[in-house]
C-alpha angles and dihedrals in degrees: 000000000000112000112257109255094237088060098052097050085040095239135131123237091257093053121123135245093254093044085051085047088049101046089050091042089054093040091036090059099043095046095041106132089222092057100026109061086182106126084236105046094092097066086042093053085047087045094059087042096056094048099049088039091061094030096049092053099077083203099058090034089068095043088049088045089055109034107020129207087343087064098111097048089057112081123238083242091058104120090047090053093037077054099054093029094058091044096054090044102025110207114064120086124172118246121221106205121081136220090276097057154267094336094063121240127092104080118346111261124210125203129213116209091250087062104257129148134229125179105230082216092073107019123109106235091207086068097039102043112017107084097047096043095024137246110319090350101295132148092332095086111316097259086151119197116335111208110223118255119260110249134218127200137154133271116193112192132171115235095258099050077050099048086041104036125184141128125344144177132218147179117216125185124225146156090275091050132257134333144183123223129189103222126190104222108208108232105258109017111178123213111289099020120128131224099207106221093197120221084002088113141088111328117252130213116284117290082020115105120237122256126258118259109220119204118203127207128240118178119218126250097259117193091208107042129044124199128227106163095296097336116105125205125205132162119243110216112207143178121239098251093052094057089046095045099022128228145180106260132179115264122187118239126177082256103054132285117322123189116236125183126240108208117215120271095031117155128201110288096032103138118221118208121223105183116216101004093105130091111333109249107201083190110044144340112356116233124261132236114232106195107196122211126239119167116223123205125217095267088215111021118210116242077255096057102043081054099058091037084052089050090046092048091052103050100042115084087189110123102186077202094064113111107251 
């Protein structure tokens, strides 16, 4: 679900105020879109924003310690109306503590009288609330509408389902079971970027609309293709004589295979440019793929081939050792 706001500033729950200003001041530096040109680097700017913006407000700080990313739907009166609610009704009771443990944060925790324990983030607040403060918030206490809490799963894709995009189904777990979402996956979606299923959240309280689920991206460990941003890696296997003659060679991309061309005289590391094949930018410049060269050698040569090596060798006076 959404990231604790201590983890995403780095701090711990005891930390101070200057510490908190510090930690912002640092991230804030290194993730400014301005600064970053990562694909990624402008949610996590908004991230750590968000963050500094809730923990440097000693106010909004408790109320998050105690009630966690549920903190702005509970009113500032919460404790007087948990009080006549649970009078009138005799049995509910809040709990201070979050998902993440004895110091708050994390997701906002409720408490039943018997002792058990409910997670704000799932839980439908009709059937949490609405007996105690009344239906949509009505004569029971004046809640008034509560908004459902934005959600955050998950969403592992390979490199290529990345690079094509498209529709996709998946099956996310939750207090309520399990359930299946159709989800339209922007062509080229980079690491740490989000797809924004609206009003597919947390429920809200009658006449409030649900929260949005937000699914972000993480992108699969891929022998073949490295990421950098947009920019894809792979390595080009080729054979001695094609580094020496040159020669136009297939090369994998996420799309399919490209041809790129070796020029003669190419040693291992030489990096080959191939403009645009990189991750798709629906907004912009598409990435590049950069192939880069490593020559292989035959594991077992044929006598044919140690002849003609031996010739070679006999015949070059190049010493890939000599000074240059």
């Amino acid at each position: 679900m959404a990231r604790d706001y201590y983890d995403v500033l780095g701090v711990t729950r005891t930390a101070s105020a200057e510490e908190i200003q510090q930690a912002f001041r640092k991230l804030a530096r290194k993730h400014h879109p301005d600064v970053n040109k990562d694909p990624g680097a402008e949610e996590r700017f908004k991230e750590i924003n968000d963050a500094y913006s809730v923990l440097s407000d000693p106010k909004t700080r408790q109320r998050y310690d105690r009630f966690g990313e549920n903190f702005r739907q509970i009113p500032e009166d919460y404790d007087e109306r948990v009080a006549a609610g649970a009078g009138a009704r005799g049995g509910w009771s809040a709990g201070v503590g979050g998902a993440r443990g004895g110091g708050g944060g994390g997701r906002g925790r409720f408490r039943t009288a018997d002792g058990v324990d409910f997670d704000g983030s799932g839980v439908d607040f009709e059937d949490l609330f609405g007996g105690i403060f009344g239906r949509g918030g009505g004569a029971g206490g004046g809640w008034g509408p509560v908004p459902g809490a934005d959600q955050e799963a998950e969403l592992q894709l390979s490199v290529e389902e990345a690079y094509r995009g498209g529709k996709r189904s998946i099956t996310l777990g939750g207090p309520s079971g399990q359930r299946t979402y159709d989800v339209n996956i922007p062509r080229g979606v980079v690491d740490g970027q989000r797809i924004r299923l609206a009003g597919e959240g947390g429920k809200g309280s009658p006449d409030a609309p649900s929260g949005d689920l937000y699914l972000r991206v993480r992108i699969k460990p891929d022998g073949r293709f490295r990421l950098e941003g947009r920019d894809i890696h792979v390595v080009l296997p080729v054979t001695p004589w094609e580094a020496a003659l040159g020669a136009t060679v297939p090369v994998p991309t996420p799309g399919g295979t490209a041809k790129v061309t070796v020029p003669a005289g190419s040693s291992s590391g030489r990096r080959l440019r191939l403009r645009g094949e990189g991750m798709p930018n629906p907004r912009g410049e598409d990435g590049n793929l950069y192939a880069e060269v490593r020559i292989m050698v035959p594991p077992e040569l044929t006598a044919r081939e140690r002849e003609l090596f031996e010739e070679l060798a006999a015949a070059s006076a190049f010493d890939p050792r000599r000074p240059r």
